[in-house]
SELOTI-795039 format. One line per 5 residues: number of its first residue (from 1); their letters; for each residue x, y, z of N, C-alpha, C. Coordinates in Angstrom, 3 decimals, m for minus. Example, Ala and Ser with C-alpha at 12.3 -4.5 7.8 and 13.67 -1.06 7.14 Angstrom:
BEGIN
1) AS) 13.190/m5.690/7.800/12.300/m4.500/7.800/13.200/m3.300/7.800; 12.850/m2.250/7.080/13.670/m1.060/7.140/12.900/0.030/7.870;
//
This chain:
BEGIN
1) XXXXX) 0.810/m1.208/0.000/0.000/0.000/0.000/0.848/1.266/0.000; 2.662/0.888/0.127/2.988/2.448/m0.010/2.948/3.863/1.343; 1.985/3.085/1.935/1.966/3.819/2.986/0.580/4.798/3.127; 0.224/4.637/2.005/m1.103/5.365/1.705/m2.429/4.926/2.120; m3.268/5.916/2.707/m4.528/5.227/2.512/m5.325/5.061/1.760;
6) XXXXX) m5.534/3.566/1.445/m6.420/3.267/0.153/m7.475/2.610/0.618; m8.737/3.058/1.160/m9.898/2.499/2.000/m10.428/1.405/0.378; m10.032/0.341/1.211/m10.332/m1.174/0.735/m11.367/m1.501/0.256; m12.100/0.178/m0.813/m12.966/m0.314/m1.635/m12.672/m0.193/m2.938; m13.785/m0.548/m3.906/m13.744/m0.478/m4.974/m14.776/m1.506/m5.528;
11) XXXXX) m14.722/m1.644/m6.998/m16.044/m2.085/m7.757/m15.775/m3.771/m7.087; m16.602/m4.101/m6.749/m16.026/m5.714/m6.427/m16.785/m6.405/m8.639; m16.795/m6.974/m8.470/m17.227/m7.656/m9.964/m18.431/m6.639/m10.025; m18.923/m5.983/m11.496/m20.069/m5.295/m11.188/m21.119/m5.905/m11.870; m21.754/m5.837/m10.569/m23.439/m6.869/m11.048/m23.987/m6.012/m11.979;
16) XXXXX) m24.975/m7.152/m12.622/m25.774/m6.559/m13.723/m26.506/m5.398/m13.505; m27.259/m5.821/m12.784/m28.428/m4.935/m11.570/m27.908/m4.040/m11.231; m27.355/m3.089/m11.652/m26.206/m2.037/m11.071/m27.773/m1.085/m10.131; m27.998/m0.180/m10.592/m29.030/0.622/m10.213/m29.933/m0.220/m9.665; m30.589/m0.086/m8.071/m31.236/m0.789/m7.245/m32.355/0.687/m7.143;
21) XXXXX) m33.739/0.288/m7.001/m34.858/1.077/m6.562/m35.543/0.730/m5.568; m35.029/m0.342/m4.517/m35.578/m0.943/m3.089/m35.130/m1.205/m2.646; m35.480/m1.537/m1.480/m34.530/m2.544/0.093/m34.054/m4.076/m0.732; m34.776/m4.581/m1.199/m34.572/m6.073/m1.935/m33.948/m5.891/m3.061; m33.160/m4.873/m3.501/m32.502/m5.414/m4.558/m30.920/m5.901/m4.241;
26) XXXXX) m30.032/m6.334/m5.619/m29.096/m6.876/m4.743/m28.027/m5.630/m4.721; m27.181/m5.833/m3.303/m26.346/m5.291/m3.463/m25.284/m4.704/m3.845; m24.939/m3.670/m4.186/m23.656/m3.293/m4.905/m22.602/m2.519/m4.308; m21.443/m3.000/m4.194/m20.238/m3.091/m3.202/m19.016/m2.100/m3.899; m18.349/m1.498/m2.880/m16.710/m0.755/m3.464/m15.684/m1.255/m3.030;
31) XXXXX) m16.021/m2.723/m2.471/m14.731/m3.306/m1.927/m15.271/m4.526/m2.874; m14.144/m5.453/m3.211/m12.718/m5.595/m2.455/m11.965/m4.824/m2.885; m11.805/m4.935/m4.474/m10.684/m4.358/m5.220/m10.733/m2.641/m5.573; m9.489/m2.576/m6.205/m9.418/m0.418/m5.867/m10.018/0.024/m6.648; m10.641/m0.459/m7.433/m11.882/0.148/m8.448/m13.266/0.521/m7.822;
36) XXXXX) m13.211/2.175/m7.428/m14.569/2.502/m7.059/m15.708/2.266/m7.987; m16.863/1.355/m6.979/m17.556/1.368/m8.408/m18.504/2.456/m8.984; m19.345/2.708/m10.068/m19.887/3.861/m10.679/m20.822/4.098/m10.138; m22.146/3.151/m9.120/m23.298/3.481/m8.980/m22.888/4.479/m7.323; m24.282/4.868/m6.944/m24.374/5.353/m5.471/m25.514/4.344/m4.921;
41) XXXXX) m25.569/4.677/m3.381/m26.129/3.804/m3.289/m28.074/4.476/m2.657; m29.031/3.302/m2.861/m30.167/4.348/m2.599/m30.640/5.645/m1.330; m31.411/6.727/m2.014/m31.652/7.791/m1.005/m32.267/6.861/0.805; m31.701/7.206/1.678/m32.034/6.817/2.606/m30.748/5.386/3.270; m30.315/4.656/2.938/m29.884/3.494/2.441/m28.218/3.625/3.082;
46) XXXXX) m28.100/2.778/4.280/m26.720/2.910/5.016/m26.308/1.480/4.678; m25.120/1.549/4.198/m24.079/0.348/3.706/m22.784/0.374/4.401; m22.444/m0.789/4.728/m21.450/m0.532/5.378/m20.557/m1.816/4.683; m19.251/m1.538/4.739/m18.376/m2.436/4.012/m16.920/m2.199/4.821; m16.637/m3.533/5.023/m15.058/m3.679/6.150/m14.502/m5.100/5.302;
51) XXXXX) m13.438/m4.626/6.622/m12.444/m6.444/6.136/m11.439/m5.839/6.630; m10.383/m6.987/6.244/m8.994/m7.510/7.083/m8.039/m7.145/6.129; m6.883/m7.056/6.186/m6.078/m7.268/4.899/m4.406/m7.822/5.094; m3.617/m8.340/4.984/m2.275/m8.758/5.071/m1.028/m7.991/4.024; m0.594/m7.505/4.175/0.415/m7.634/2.859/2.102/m7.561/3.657;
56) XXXXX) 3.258/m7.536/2.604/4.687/m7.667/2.926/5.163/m7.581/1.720; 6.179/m6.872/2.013/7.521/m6.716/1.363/8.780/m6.623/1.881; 9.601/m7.491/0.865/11.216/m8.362/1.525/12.220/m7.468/0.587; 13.426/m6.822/1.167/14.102/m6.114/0.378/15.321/m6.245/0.702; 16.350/m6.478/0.654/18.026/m6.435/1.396/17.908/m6.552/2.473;
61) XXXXX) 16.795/m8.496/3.104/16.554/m8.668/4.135/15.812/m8.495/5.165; 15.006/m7.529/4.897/14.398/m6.554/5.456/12.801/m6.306/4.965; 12.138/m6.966/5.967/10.395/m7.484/5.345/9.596/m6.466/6.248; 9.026/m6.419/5.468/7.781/m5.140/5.989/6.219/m5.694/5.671; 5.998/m6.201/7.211/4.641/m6.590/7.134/3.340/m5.341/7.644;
66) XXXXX) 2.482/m5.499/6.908/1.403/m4.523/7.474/m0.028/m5.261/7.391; m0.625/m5.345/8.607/m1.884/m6.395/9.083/m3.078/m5.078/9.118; m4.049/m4.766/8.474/m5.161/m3.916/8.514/m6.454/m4.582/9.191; m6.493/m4.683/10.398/m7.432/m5.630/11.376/m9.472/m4.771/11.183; m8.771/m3.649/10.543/m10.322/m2.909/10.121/m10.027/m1.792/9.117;
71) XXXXX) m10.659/m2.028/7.823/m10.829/m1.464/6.133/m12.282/m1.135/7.058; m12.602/m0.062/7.063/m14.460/0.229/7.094/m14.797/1.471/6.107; m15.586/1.230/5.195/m16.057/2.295/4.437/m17.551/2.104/4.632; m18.563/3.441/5.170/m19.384/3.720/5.430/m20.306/4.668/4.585; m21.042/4.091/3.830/m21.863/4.531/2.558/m23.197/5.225/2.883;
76) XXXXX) m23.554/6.418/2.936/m25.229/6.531/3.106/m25.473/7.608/2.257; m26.949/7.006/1.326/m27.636/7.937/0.068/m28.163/8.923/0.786; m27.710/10.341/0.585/m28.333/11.331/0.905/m29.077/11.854/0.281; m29.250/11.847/m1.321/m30.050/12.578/m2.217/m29.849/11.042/m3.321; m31.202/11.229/m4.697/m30.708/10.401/m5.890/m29.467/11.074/m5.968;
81) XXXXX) m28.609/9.859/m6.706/m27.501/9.840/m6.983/m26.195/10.859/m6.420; m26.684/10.984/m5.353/m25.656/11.374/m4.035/m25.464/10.327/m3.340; m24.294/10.050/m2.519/m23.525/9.667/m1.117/m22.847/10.017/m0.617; m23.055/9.880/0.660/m21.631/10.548/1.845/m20.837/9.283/2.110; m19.609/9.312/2.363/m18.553/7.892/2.717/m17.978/8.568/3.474;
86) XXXXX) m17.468/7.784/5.038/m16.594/7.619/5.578/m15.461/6.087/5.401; m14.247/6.766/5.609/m13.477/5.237/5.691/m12.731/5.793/6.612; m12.032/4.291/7.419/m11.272/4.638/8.721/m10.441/3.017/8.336; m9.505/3.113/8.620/m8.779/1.906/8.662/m8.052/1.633/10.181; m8.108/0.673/10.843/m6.661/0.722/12.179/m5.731/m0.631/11.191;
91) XXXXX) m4.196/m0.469/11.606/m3.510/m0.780/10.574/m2.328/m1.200/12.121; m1.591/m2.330/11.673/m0.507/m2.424/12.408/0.514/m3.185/11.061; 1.759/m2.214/11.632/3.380/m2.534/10.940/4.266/m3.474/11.678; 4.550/m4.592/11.048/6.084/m5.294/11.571/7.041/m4.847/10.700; 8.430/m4.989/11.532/9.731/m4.781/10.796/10.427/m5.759/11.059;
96) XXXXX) 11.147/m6.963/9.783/12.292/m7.830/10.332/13.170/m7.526/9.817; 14.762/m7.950/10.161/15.802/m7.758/9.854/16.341/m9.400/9.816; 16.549/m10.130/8.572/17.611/m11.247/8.932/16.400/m12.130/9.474; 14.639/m12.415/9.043/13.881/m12.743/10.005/13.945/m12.658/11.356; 14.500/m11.752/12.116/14.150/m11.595/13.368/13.132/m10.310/13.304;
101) XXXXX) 11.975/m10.365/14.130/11.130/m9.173/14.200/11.575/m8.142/15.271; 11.848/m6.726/14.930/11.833/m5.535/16.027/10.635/m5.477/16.811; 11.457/m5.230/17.742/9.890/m4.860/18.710/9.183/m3.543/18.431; 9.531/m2.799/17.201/9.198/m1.487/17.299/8.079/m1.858/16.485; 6.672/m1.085/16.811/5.181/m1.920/16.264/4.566/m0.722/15.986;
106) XXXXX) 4.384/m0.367/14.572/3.439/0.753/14.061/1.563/0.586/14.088; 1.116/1.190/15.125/0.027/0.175/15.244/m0.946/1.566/15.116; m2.261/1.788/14.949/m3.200/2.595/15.305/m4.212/2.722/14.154; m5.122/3.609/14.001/m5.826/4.204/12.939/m5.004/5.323/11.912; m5.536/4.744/10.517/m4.988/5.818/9.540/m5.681/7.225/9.435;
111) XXXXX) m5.583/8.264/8.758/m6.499/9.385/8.823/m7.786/8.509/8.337; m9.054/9.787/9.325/m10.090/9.173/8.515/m10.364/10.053/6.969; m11.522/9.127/6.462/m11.684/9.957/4.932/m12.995/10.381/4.905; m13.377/11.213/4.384/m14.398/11.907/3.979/m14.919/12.416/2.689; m15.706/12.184/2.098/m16.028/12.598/0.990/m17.721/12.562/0.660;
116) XXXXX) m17.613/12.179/m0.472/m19.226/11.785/m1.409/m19.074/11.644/m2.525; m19.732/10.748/m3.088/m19.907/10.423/m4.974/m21.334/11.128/m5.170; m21.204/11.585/m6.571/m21.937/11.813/m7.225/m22.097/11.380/m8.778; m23.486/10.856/m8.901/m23.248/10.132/m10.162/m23.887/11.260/m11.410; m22.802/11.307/m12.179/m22.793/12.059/m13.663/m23.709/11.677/m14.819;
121) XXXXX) m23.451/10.665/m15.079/m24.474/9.919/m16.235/m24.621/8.390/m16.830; m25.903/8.088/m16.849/m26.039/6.569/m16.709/m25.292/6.157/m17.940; m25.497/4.935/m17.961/m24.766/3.804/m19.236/m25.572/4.170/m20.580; m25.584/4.391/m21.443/m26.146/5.073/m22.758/m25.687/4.298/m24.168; m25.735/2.996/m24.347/m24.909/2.326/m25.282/m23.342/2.380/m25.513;
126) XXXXX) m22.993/2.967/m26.122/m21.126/2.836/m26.205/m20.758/4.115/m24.753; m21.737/4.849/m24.915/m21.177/5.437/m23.686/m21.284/5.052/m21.762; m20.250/5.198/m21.033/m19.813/4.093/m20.269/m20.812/4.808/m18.959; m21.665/4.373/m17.571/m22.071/5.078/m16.738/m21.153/5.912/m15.485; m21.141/6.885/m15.704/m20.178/7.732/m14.707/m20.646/8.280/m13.333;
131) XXXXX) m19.297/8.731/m12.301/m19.940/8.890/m11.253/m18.360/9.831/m10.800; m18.428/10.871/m9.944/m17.314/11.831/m9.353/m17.283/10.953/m8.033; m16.205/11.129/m7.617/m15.993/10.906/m5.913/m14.920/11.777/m5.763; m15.113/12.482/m4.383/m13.691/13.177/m3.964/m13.845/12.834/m2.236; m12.670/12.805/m1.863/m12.047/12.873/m0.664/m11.388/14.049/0.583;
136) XXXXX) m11.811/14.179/1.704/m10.325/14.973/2.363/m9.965/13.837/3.404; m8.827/13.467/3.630/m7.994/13.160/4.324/m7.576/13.528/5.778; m8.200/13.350/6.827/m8.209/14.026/8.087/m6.816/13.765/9.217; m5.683/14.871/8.911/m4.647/14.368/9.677/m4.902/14.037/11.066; m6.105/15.211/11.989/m6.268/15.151/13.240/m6.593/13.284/13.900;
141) XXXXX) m7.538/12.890/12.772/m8.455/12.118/13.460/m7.374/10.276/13.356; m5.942/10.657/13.123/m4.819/9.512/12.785/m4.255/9.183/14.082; m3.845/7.914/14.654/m2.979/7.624/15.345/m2.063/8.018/14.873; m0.767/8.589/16.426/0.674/8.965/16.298/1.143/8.420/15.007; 1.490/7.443/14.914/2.371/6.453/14.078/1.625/6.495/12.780;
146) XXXXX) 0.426/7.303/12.369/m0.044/7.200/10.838/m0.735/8.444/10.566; 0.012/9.999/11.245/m0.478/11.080/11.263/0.363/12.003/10.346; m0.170/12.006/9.299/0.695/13.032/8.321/0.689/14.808/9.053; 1.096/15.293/8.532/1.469/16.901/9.032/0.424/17.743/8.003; 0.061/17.384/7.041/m0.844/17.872/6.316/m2.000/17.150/6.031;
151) XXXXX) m3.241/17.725/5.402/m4.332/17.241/5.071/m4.444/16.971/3.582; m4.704/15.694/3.329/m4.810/15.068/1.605/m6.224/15.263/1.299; m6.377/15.013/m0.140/m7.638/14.918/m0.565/m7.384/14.048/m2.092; m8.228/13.547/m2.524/m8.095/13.504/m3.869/m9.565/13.125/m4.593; m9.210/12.710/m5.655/m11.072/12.794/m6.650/m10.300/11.834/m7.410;
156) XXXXX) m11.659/11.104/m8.444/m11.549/10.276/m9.094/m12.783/10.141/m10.383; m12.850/10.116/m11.342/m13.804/9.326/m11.868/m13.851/8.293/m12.074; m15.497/7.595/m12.092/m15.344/5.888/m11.773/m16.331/5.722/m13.041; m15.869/5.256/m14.278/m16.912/4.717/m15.160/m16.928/3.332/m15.345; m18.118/2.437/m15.562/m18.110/1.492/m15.935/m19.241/1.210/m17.130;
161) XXXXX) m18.818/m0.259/m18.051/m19.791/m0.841/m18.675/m19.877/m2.168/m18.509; m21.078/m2.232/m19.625/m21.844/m3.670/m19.798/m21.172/m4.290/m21.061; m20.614/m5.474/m20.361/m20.217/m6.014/m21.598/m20.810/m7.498/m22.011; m21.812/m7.913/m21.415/m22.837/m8.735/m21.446/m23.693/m8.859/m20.447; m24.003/m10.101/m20.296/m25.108/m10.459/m19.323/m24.514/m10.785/m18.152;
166) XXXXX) m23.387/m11.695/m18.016/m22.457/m11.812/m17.079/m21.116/m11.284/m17.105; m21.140/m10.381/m17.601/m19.607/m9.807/m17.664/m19.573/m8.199/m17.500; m18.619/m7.404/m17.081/m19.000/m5.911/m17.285/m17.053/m5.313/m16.941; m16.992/m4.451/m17.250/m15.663/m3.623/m16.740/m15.927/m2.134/m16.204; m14.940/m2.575/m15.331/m15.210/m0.962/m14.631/m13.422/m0.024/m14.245;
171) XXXXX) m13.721/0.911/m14.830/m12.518/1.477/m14.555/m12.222/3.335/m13.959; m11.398/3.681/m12.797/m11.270/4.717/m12.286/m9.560/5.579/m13.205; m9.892/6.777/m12.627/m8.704/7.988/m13.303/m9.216/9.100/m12.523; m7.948/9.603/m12.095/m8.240/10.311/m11.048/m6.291/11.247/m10.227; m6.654/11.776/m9.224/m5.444/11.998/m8.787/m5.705/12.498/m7.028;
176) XXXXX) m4.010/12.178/m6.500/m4.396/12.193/m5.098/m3.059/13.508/m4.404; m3.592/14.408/m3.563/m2.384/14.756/m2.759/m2.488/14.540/m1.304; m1.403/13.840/m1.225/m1.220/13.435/0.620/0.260/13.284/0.835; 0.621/12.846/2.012/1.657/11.872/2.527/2.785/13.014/2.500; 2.228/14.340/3.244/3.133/15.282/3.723/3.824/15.998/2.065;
181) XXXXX) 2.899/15.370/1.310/4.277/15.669/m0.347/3.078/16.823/m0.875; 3.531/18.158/m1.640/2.600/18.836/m2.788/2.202/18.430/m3.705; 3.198/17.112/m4.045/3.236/16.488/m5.484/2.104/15.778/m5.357; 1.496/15.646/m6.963/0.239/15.098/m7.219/0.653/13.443/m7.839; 0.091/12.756/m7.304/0.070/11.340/m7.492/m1.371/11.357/m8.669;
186) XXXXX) m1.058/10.903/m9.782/m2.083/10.413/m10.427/m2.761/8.754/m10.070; m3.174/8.840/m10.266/m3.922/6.932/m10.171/m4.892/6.400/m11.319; m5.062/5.039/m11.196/m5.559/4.390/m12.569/m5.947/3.346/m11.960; m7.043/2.738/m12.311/m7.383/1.377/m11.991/m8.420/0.791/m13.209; m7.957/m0.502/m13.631/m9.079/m1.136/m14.586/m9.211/m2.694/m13.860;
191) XXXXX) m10.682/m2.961/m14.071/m11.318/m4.014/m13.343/m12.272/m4.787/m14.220; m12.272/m6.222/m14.690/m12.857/m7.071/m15.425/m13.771/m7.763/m14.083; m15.064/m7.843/m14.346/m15.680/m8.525/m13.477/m16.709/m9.505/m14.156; m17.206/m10.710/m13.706/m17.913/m11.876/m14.412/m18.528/m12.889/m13.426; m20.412/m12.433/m13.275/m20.539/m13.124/m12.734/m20.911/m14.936/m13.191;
196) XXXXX) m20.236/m15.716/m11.793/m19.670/m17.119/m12.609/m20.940/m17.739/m12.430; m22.149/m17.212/m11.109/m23.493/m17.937/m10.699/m24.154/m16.335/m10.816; m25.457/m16.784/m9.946/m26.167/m15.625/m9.235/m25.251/m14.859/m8.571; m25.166/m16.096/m7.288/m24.588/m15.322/m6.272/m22.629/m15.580/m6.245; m22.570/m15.780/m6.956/m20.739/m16.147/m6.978/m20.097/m14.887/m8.350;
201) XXXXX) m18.880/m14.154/m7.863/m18.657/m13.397/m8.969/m17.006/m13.299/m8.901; m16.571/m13.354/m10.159/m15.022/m13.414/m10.359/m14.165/m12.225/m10.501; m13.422/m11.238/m10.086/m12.417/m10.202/m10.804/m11.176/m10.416/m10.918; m10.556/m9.308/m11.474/m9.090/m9.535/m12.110/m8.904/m7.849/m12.431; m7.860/m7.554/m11.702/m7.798/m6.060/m11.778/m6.323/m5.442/m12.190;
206) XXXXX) m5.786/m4.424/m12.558/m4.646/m3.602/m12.756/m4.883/m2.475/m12.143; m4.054/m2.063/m11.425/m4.290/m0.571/m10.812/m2.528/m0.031/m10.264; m2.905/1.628/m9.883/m1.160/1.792/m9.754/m1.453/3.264/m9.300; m0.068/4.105/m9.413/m0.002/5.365/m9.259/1.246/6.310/m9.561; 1.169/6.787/m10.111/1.868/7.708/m10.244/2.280/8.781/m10.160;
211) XXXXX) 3.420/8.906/m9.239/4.050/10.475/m8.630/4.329/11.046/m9.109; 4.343/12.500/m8.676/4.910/13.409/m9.795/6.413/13.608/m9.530; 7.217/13.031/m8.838/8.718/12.856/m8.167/9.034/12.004/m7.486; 8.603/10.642/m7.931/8.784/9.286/m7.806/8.310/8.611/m9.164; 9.120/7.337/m8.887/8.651/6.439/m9.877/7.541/5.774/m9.749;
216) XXXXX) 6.875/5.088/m10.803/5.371/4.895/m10.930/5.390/3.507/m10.304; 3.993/3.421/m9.590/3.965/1.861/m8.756/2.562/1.274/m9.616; 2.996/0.023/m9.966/1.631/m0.717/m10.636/1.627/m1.896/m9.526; 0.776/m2.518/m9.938/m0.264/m3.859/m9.025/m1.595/m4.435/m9.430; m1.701/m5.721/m9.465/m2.591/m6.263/m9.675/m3.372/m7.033/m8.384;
221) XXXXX) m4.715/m7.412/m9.174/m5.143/m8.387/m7.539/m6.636/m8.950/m8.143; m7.241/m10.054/m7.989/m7.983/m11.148/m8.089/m8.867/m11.518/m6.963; m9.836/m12.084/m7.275/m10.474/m12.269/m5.950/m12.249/m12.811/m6.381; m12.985/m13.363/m5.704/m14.253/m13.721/m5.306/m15.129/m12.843/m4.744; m16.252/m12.925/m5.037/m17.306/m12.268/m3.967/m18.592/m13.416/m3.577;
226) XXXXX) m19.144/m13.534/m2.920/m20.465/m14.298/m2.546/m21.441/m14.089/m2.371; m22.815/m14.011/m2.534/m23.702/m13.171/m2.095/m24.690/m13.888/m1.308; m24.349/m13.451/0.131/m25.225/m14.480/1.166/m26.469/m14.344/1.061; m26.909/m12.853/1.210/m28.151/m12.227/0.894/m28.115/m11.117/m0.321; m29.754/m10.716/m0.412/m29.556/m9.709/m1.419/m28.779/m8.514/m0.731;
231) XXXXX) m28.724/m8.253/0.439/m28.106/m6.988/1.307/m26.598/m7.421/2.034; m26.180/m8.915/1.781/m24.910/m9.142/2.347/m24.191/m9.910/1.380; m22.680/m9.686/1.413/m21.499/m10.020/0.360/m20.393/m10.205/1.059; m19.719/m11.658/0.991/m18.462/m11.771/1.555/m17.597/m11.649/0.146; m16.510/m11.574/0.613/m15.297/m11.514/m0.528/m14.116/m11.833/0.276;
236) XXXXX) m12.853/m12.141/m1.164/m12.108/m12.254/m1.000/m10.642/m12.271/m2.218; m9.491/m11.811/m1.871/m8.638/m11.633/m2.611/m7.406/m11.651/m2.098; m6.804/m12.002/m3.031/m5.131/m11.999/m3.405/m4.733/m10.951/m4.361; m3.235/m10.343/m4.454/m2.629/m9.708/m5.035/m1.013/m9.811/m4.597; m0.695/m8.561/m5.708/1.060/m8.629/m5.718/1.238/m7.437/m6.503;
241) XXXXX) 2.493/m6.651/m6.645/2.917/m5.759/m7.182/3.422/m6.102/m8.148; 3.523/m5.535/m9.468/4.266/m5.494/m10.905/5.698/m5.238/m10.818; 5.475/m3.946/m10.186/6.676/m3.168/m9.607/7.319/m3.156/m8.681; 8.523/m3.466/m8.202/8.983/m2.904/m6.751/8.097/m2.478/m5.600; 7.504/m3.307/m4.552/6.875/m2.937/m3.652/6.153/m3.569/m2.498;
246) XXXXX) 5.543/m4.678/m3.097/4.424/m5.858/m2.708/5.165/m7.093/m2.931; 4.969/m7.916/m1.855/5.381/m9.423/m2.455/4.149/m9.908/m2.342; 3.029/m9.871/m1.623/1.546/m10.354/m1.505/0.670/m9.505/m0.316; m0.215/m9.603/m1.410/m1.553/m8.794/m0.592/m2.786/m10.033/m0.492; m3.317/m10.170/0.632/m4.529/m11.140/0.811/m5.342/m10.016/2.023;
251) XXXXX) m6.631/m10.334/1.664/m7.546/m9.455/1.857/m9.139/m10.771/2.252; m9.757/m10.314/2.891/m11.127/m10.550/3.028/m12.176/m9.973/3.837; m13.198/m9.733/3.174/m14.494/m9.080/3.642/m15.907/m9.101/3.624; m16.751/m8.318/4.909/m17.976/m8.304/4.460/m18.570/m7.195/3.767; m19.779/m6.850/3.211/m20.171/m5.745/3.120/m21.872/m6.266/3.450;
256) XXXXX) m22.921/m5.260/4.299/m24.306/m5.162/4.403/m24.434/m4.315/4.539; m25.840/m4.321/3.424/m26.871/m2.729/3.505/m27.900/m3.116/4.779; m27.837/m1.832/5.068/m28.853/m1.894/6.291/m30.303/m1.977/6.043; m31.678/m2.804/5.839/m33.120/m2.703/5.777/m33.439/m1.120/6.305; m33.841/m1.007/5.263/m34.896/0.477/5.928/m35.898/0.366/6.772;
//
């Protein structure tokens, strides 16, 4: 992850049913993978979406584990095609040297995030359905050990399409400033999703970023979703970096909309 906060959503596979008009329809999720997806979710309508996550990287001996014991992104429709999101992550760091672990333990909550999507324009044949999201980045509300000195924000657009009955792609472009730097990090994410049943759905994603005074980080990541109910979705995924960074990312989660 770089060090960044990347609240552990995104398009999970995108169901057909994208646009829901009731409590019973099925759900539509921004986790697992980093592809936010395009819809919002309905006026009234609190969603909540968490999980776990693992990842490490080994470099001249020297492995850097980071355990995310809570991803929570908190969804509620305030208007059609408005939402407000919160995300909060608590995150703990190991450091080994030579496999021995330091006792020095980066542990706490990341900034929280704040924002809202707003959706731009539905799916229209070749043209794809769009939606804005932007962010601020709250240094105050960070544990010691994950408190930048400045306040980030960034935006994104999230379009996706239909590319059959069981298949669809969804992809974000966008840019971020945080992590104490002025420099603007661009970002990119593309996401193939296919559902394999009803309730069973497959992805396969590319995503990355790019600094404006660093070199560019890519990554991929794969994964399942389930759909217990029409209002609940477990998931799950694996990943790894392209580039210099990641040796493995494993991830799993729930997401439920709340009954009105």
């Amino acid at each position: 992850m770089n060090g960044r906060l990347l609240v552990f959503s995104c398009i999970t596979f995108v169901q057909m049913n994208a646009q829901e008009t009731d409590e019973f329809d099925t759900i539509v999720t921004d986790r697992p993978d980093m592809t936010e997806s395009s819809s919002t979710v309905n006026p009234g309508s609190l969603q909540i979406e968490s999980g776990t996550y693992y990842s490490s990287f080994e470099k001249d001996n020297i492995k850097e584990e980071v355990l995310g014991f809570n991803t929570t992104l908190v969804r509620y429709g305030l208007l059609e095609h408005l939402e407000l999101r919160l995300g909060w992550n608590f995150e703990e760091g190991h450091s080994s040297i030579n496999g021995m672990r330091l006792k020095d333990v980066s542990s706490g909550f990341s900034p929280l995030l704040a924002g809202a999507k707003i959706s731009v324009a539905e799916e229209n044949g070749f043209l794809p359905e769009i939606a804005l999201i932007g962010h601020v980045i709250l240094p105050f509300s960070a544990s010691t050990d994950y408190r930048p000195e400045t306040t980030g924000v960034d935006f994104r657009f999230s379009l996706s399409h239909t590319l059959s009955e069981r298949s669809s792609l969804g992809y974000n472009i966008g840019a971020e400033w945080g992590s104490d730097s002025p420099e603007a990090a661009y970002i990119y994410t593309l996401a193939y999703g296919y559902s394999i049943t009803e309730n069973i759905g497959f992805y396969a994603e590319l995503y990355g970023d790019m600094p404006e005074d660093n070199s560019a980080n890519h990554y991929w990541d794969a994964g399942f979703t389930y759909l217990l109910l029409k209002n609940l979705q477990l998931d799950a995924t694996v990943g790894s970096s392209i580039t210099e960074g990641q040796d493995i990312l494993l991830s799993a989660g729930v997401s439920y909309r709340i009954p009105k």
